[in-house]
VOPAGU-2260 file (C-alpha; in pm, 1 decimal, decimal comma):
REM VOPAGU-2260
SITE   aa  ch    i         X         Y         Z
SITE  UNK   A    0    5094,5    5221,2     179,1
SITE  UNK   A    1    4966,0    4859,4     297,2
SITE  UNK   A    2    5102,7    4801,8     628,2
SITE  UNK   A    3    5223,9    4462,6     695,3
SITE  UNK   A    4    5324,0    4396,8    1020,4
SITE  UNK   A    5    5004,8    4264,4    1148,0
SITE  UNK   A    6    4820,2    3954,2    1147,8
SITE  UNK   A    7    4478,2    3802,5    1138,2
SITE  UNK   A    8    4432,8    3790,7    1511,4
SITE  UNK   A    9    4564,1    4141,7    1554,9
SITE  UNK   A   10    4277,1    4271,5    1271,4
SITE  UNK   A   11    4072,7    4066,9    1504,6
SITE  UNK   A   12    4187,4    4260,8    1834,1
SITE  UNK   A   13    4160,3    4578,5    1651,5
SITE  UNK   A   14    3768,4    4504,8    1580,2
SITE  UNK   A   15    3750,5    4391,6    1971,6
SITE  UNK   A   16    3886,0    4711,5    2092,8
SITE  UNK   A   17    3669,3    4963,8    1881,6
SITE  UNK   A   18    3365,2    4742,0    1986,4
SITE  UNK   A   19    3479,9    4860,4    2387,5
SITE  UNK   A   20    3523,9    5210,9    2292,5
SITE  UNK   A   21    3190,2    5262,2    2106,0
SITE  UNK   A   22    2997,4    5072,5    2397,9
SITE  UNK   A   23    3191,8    5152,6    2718,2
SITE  UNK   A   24    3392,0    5480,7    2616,4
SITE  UNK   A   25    3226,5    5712,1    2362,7
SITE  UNK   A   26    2896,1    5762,5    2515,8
SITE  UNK   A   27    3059,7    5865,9    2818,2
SITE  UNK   A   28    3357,9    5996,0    2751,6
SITE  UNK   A   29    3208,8    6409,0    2731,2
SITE  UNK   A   30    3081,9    6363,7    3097,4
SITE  UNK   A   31    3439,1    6237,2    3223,5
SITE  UNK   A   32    3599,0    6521,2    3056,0
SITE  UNK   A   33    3364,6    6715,8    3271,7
SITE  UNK   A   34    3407,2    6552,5    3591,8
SITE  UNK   A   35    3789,7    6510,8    3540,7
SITE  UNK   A   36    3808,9    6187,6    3590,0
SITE  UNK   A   37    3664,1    5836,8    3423,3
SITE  UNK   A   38    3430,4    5603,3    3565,1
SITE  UNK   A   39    3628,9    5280,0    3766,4
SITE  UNK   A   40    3326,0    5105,4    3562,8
SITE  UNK   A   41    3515,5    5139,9    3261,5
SITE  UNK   A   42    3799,5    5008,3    3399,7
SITE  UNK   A   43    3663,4    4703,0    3495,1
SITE  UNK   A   44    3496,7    4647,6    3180,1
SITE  UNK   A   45    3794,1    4662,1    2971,1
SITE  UNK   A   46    3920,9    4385,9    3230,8
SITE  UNK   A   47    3640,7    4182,9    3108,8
SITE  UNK   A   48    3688,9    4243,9    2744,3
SITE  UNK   A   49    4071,6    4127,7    2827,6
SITE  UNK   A   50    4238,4    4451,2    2765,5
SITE  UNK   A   51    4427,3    4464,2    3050,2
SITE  UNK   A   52    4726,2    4262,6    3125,3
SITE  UNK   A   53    4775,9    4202,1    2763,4
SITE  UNK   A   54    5176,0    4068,7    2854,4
SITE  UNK   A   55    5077,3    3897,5    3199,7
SITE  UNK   A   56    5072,0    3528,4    3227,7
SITE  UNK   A   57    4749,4    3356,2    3173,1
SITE  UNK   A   58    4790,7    3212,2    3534,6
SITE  UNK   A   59    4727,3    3548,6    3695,3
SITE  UNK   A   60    4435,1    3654,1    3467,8
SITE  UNK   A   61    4637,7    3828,3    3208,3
SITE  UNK   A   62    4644,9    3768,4    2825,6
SITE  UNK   A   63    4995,4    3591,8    2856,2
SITE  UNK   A   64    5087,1    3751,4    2530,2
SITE  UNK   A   65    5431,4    3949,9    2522,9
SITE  UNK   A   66    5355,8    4081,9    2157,6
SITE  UNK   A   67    5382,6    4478,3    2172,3
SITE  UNK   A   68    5170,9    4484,5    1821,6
SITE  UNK   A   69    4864,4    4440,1    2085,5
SITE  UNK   A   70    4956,9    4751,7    2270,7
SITE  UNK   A   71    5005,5    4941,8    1955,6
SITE  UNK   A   72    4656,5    4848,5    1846,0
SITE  UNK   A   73    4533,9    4923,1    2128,8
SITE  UNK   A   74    4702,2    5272,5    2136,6
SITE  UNK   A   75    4610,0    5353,0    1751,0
SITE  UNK   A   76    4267,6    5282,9    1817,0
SITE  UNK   A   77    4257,7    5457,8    2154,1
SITE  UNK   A   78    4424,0    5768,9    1994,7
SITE  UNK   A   79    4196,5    5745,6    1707,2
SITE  UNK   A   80    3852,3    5768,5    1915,8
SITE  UNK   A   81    4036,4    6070,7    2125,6
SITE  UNK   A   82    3969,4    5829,3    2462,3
SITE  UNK   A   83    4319,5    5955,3    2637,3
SITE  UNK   A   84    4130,0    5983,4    2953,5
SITE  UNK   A   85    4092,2    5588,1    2998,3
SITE  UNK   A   86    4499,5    5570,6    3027,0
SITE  UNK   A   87    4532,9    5157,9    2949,5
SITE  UNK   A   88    4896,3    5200,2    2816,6
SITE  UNK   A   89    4999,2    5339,6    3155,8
SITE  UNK   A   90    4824,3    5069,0    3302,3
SITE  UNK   A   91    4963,6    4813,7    3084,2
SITE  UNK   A   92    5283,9    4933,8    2913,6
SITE  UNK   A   93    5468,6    5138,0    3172,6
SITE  UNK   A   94    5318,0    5000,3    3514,4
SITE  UNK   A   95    5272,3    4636,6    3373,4
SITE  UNK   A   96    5662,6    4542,0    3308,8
SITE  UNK   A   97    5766,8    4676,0    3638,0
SITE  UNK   A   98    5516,3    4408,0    3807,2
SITE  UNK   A   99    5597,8    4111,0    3546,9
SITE  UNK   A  100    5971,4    4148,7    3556,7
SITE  UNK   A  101    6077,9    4259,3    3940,9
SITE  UNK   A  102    5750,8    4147,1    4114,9
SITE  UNK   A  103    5779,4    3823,8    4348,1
SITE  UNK   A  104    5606,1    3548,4    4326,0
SITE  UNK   A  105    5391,9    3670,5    4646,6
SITE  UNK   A  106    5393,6    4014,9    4458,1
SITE  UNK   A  107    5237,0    3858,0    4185,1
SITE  UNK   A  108    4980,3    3654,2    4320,9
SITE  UNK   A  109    4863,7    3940,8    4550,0
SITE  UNK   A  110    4826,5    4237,6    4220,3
SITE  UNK   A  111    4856,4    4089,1    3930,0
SITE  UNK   A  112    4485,4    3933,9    3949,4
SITE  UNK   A  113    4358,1    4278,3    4013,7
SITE  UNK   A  114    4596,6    4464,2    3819,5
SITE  UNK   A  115    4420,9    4212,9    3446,0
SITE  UNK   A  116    4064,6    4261,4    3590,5
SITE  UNK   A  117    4047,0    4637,1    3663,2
SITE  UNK   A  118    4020,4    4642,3    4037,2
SITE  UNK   A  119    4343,8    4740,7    4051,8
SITE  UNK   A  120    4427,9    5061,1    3874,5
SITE  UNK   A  121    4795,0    5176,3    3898,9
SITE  UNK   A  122    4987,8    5487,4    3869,9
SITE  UNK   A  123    5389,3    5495,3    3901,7
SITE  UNK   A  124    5533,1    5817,2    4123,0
SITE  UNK   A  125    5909,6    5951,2    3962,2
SITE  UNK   A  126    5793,8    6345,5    3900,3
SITE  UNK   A  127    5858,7    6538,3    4190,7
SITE  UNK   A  128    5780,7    6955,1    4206,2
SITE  UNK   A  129    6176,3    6970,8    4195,0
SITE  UNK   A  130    6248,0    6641,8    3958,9
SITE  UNK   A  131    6102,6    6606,2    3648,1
SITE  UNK   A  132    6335,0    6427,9    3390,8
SITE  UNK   A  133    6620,2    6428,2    3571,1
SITE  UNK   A  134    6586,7    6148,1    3852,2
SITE  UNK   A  135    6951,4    6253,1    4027,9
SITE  UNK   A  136    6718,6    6496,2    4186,9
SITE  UNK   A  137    6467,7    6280,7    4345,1
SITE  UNK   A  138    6404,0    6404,2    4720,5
SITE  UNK   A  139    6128,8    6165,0    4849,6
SITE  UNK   A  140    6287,7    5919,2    5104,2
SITE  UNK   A  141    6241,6    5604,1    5256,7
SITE  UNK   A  142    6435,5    5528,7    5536,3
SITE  UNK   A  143    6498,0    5140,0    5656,0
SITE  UNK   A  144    6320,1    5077,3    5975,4
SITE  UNK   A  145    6371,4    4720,1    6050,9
SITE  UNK   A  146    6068,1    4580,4    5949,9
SITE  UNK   A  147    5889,1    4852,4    5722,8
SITE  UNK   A  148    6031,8    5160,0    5535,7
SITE  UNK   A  149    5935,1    5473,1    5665,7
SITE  UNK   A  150    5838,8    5715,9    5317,1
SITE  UNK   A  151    5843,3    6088,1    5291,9
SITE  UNK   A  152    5800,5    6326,4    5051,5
SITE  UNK   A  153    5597,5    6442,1    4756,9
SITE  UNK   A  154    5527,6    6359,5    4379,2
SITE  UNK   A  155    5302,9    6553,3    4103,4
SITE  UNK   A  156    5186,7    6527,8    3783,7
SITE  UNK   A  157    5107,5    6138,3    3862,1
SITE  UNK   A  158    4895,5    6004,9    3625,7
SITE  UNK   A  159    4635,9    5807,1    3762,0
SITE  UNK   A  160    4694,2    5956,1    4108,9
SITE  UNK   A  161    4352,0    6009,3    4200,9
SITE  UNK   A  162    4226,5    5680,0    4096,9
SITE  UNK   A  163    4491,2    5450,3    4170,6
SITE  UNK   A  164    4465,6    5184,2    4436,1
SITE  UNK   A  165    4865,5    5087,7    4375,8
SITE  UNK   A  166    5156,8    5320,8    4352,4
SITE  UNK   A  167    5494,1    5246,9    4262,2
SITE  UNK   A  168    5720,2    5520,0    4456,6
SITE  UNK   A  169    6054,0    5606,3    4342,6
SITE  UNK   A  170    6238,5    5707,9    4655,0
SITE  UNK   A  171    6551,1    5781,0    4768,4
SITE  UNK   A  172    6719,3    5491,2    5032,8
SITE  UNK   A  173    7026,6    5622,2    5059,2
SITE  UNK   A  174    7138,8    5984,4    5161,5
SITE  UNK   A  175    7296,6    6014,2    4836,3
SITE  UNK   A  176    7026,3    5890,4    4634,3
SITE  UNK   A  177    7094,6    5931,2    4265,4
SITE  UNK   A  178    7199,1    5676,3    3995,1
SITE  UNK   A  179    7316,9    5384,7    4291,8
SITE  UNK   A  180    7063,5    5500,7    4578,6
SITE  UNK   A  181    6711,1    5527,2    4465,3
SITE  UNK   A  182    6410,7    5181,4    4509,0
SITE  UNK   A  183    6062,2    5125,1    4413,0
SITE  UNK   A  184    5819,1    5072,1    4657,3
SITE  UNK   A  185    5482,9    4967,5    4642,7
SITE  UNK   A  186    5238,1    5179,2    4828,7
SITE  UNK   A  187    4866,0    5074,4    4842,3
SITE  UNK   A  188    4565,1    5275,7    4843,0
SITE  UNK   A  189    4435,2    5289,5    5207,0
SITE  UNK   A  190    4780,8    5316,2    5390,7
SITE  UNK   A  191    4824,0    5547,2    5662,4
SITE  UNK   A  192    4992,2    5871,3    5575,2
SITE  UNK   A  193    4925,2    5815,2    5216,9
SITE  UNK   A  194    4764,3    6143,2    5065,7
SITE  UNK   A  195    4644,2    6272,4    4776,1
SITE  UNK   A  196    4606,8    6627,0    4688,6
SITE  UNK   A  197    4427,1    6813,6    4358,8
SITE  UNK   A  198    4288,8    6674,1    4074,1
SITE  UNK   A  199    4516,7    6890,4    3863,6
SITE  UNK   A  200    4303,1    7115,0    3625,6
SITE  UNK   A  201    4492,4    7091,8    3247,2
SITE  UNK   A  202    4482,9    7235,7    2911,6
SITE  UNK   A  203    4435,8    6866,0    2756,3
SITE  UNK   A  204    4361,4    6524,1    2858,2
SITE  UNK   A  205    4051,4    6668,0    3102,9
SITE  UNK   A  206    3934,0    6314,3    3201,7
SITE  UNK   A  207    4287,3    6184,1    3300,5
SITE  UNK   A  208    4292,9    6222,4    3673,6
SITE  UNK   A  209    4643,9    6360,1    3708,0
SITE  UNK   A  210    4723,3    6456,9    4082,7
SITE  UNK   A  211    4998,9    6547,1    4356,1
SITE  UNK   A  212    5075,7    6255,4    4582,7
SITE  UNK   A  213    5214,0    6319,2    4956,1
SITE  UNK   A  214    5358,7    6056,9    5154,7
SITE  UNK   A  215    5402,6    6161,4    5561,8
SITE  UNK   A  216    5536,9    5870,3    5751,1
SITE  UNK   A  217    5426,7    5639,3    5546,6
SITE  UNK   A  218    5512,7    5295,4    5689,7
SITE  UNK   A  219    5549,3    5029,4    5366,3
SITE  UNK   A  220    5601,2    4694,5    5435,2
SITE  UNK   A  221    5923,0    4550,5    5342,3
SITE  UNK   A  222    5729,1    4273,5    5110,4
SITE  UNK   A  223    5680,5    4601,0    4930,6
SITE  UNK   A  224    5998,7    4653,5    4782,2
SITE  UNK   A  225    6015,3    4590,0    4401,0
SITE  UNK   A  226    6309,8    4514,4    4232,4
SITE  UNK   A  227    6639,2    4526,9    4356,5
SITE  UNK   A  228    6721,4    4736,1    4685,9
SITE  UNK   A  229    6901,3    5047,2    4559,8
SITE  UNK   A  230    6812,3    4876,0    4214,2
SITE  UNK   A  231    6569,1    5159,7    4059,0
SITE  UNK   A  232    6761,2    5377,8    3818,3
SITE  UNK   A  233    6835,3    5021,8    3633,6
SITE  UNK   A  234    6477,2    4911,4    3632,3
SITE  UNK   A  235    6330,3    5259,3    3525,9
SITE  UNK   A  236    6594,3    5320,0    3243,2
SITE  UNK   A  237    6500,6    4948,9    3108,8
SITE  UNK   A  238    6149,1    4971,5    3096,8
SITE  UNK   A  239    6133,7    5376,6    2938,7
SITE  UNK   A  240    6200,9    5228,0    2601,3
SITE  UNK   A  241    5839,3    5070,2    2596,6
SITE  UNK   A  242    5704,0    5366,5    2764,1
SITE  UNK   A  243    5892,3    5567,3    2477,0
SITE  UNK   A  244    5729,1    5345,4    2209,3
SITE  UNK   A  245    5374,8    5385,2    2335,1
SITE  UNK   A  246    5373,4    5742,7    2288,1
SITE  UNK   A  247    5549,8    5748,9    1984,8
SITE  UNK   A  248    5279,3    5502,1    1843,6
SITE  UNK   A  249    5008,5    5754,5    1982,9
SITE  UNK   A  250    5203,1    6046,0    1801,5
SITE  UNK   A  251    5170,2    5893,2    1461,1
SITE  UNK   A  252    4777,7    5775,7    1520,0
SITE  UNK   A  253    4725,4    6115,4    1629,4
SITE  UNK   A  254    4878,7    6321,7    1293,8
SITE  UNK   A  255    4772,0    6050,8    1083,4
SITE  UNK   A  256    4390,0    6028,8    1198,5
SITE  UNK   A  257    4381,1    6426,5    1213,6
SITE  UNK   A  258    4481,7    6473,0     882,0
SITE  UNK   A  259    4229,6    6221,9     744,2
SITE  UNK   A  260    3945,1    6423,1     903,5
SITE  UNK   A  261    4157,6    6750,5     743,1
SITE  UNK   A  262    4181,0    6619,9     419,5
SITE  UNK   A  263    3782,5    6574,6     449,0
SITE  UNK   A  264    3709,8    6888,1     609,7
SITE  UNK   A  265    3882,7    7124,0     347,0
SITE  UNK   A  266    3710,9    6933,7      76,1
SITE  UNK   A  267    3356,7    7015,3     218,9
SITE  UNK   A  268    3460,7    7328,5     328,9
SITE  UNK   A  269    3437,9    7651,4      89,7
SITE  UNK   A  270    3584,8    7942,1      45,8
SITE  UNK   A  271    3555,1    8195,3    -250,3
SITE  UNK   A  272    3279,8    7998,0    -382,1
SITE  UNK   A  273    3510,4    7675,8    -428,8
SITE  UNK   A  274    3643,8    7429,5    -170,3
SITE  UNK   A  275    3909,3    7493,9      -9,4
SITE  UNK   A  276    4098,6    7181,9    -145,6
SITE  UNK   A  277    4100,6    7386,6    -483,1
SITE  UNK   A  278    4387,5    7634,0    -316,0
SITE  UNK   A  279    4716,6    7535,3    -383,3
SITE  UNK   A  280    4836,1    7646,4     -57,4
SITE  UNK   A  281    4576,4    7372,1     109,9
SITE  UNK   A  282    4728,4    7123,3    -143,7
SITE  UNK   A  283    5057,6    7172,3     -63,3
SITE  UNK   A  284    4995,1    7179,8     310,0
SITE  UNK   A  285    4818,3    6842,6     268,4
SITE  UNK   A  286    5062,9    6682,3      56,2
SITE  UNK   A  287    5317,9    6794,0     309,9
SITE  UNK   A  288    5173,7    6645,5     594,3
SITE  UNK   A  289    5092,0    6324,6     449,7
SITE  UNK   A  290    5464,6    6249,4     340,8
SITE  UNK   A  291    5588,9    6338,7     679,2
SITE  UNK   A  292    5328,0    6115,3     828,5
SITE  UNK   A  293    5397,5    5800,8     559,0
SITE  UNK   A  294    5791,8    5826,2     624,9
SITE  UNK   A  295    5741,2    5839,8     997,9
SITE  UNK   A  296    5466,2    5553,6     959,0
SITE  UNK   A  297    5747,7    5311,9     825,5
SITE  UNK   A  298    5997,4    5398,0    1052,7
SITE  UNK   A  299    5768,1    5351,4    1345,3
SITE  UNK   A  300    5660,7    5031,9    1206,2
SITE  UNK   A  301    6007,8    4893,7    1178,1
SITE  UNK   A  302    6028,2    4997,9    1549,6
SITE  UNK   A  303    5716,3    4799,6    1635,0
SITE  UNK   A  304    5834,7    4483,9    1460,8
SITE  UNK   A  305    6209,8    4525,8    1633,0
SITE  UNK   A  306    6055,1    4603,5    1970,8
SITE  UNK   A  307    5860,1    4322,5    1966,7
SITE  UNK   A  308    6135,2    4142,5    1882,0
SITE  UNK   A  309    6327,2    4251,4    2165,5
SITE  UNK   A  310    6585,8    4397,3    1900,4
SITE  UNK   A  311    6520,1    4787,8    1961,6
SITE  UNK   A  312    6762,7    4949,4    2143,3
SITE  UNK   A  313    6684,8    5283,5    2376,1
SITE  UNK   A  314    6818,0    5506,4    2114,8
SITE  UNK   A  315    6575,7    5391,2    1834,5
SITE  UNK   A  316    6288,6    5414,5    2092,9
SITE  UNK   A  317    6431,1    5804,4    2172,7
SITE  UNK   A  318    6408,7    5844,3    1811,8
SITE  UNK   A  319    6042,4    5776,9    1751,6
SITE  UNK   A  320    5926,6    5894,3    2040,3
SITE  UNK   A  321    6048,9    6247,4    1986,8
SITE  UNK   A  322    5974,8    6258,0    1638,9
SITE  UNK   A  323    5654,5    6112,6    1635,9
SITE  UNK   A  324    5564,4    6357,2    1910,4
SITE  UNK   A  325    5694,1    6681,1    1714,9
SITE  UNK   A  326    5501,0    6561,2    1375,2
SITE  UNK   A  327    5222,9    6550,5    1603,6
SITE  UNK   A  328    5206,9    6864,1    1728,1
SITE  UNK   A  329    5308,5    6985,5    1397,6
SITE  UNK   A  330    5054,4    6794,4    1251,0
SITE  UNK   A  331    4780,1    6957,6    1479,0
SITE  UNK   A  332    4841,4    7310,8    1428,9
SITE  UNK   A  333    4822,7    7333,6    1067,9
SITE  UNK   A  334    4550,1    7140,5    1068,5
SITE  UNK   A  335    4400,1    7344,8    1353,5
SITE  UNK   A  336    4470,7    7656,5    1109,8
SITE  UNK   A  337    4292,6    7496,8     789,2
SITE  UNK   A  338    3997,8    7484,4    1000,5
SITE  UNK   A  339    4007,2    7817,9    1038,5
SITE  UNK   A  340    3770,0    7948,6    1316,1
SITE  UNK   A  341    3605,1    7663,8    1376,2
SITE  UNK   A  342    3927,9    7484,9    1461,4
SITE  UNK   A  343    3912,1    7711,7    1776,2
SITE  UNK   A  344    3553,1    7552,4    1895,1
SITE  UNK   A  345    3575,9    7251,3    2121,9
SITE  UNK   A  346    3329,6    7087,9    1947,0
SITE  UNK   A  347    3524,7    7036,9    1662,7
SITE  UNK   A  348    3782,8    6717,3    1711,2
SITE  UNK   A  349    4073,9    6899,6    1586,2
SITE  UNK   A  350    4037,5    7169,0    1891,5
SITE  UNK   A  351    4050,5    6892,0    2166,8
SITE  UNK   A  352    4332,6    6701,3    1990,0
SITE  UNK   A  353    4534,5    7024,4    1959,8
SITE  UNK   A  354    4494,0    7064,7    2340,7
SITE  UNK   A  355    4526,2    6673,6    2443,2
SITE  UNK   A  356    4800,5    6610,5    2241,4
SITE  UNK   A  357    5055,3    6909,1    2349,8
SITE  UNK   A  358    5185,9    6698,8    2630,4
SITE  UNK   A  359    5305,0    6402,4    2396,0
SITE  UNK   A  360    5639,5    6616,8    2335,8
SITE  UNK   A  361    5701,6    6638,0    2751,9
SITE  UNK   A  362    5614,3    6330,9    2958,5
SITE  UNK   A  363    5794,4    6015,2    2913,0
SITE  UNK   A  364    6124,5    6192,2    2851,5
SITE  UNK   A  365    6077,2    6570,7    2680,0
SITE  UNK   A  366    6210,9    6602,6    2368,0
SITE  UNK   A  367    6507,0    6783,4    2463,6
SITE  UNK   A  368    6617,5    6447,3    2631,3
SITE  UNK   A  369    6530,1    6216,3    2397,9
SITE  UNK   A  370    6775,4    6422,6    2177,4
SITE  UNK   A  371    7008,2    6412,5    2437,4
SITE  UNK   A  372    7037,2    6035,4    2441,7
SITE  UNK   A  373    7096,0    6017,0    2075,3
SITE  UNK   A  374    7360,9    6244,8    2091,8
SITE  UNK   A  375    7561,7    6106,2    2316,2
SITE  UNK   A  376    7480,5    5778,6    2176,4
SITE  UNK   A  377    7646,6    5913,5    1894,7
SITE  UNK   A  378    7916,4    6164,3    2001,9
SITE  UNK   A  379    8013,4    6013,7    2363,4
């Protein structure tokens, strides 16, 4: 089916971006998976090719356009070249609204101009070794000192963490904590007490530095505080529905792209001296797969049109992301099993996007939840 939610300029963008990934990404991109990490290099180029900050104001550097088709082009074509390591929608559509909508002006002016040209890679700290989806059971503290807060406590699984020179905290500032007693504060790379432990060693995504963060008497300036004191349950539940949407747009690139190099594979590929697209079975299976993926297509286009809109509503967003995420990994094993042995061999795209793509159904809200908020969306 013809899609028809984008535009000229966004066919334009989408040309822009695979440009970046075939000169600054591919040729590179086996050597980060190595090292665990991606070049800062890369980062900064894909400030200069304007692919950071898509939603900032032109004033601080950014692209000044709010339209979430960008992101989703951005995330298709990401998805598509298997570049997870180089984590841009983190950067831009989880860490990005938290800085455009709560940051001061004096927040602004001091980030936002490294934050659009690469020099300032961010991460965002909620997951704790005790806390995963459920923030009630956030421990980290910060405790008001006068003129600074004084942080303690640990996070892990933080995307970014190794890399990132600015860290949005999710802490507790009351004793209580929980829905009315947990902030966001800033914490910058450099600051005393500030620590950062393993690279953590994964089954997917090799070349995104994810890491354990530990924060001992950390002293954060009070200019640090973003948001509303006591304010961060409120800001974190109103900016997961974009985080929501970014993987869900991933989840559909993902099934869709590995069924297209499937659907070539068992064409080329023989068996009993025919291809294995002569088997019925294979037929089926492929036909199966690409009506799940057209029906999810449309409904994740509608979302992209209403998000952008500002007419989606956190229970659509649950809705794509966790079944967008489950046709993925769907999606990837039976295509993993069509390839048959060589499915199994890393060299082989559909082995790394088997491995890469298992987490889609666990961060930004695990499926379980997502399911959760529909429910009682539904039920009360």
């Amino acid at each position: 089916m013809q899609r028809q939610i984008f535009t000229e300029d966004h066919a334009a963008f989408r040309e822009t971006v695979r440009t970046f990934l075939a000169k600054e990404v591919t040729p590179y991109y086996e050597q980060w998976e190595k090292d665990g990490i991606v070049s800062r290099d890369a980062w900064r180029a894909a400030g200069r090719q304007g692919l950071l900050g898509l939603a900032v104001p032109e004033e601080y550097g950014g692209g000044g356009n709010p339209d979430f088709r960008y992101s989703a082009v951005l995330a298709e074509e990401f998805t598509r070249a298997g570049a997870s390591g180089l984590a841009l929608g983190l950067h831009n559509d989880i860490i990005g609204p938290y800085l455009t909508t709560l940051a001061t002006d004096e927040q602004k002016r001091r980030w936002l101009p490294g934050f659009c040209s690469g020099e300032i890679i961010t991460a965002i700290a909620m997951t704790e070794p005790g806390a995963g989806s459920d923030l009630q059971g956030i421990r980290t503290t910060a405790e008001d000192r006068g003129d600074h807060w004084l942080l303690n406590g640990s996070k892990t699984f933080i995307s970014n963490g190794i890399l990132a020179d600015l860290v949005i905290v999710v802490a507790k500032t009351t004793p209580e904590g929980g829905a009315h007693g947990l902030s966001l504060l800033v914490v910058e790379r450099g600051t005393d007490g500030f620590e950062r432990g393993r690279n953590l060693d994964k089954i997917g995504q090799k070349s995104q530095d994810t890491a354990e963060l530990f924060f001992n008497d950390v002293r954060v300036p009070k200019e640090n505080l973003l948001g509303e004191l006591n304010g961060a349950f409120i800001h974190l539940m109103t900016n997961l529905a974009q985080e929501r949407m970014g993987i869900a747009v991933a989840g559909i690139a993902a099934a869709e792209h590995l069924l297209e190099i499937t659907t070539d594979y068992v064409k080329e590929r023989e068996a009993f001296g025919r291809p294995l697209s002569k088997l019925q079975h294979v037929r089926f299976e492929i036909a199966e797969m690409a009506t799940e993926c057209a029906v999810t297509r449309t409904f994740l286009d509608r979302c992209i049109v209403d998000y952008s809109d500002g007419k989606l509503d956190a229970v659509h967003a649950s809705m794509a992301k966790w079944w967008a995420t489950e046709l993925q990994k769907r999606v990837a094993d039976r295509c993993l099993q069509l390839h048959g042995g060589y499915g199994y061999m890393t060299e082989y795209r559909v082995a790394r996007a088997f491995t890469d793509g298992r987490i889609q159904t666990i961060y930004g809200g695990t499926t379980e939840i997502m399911k959760e908020i529909i429910g009682r969306s539904l039920l009360g």
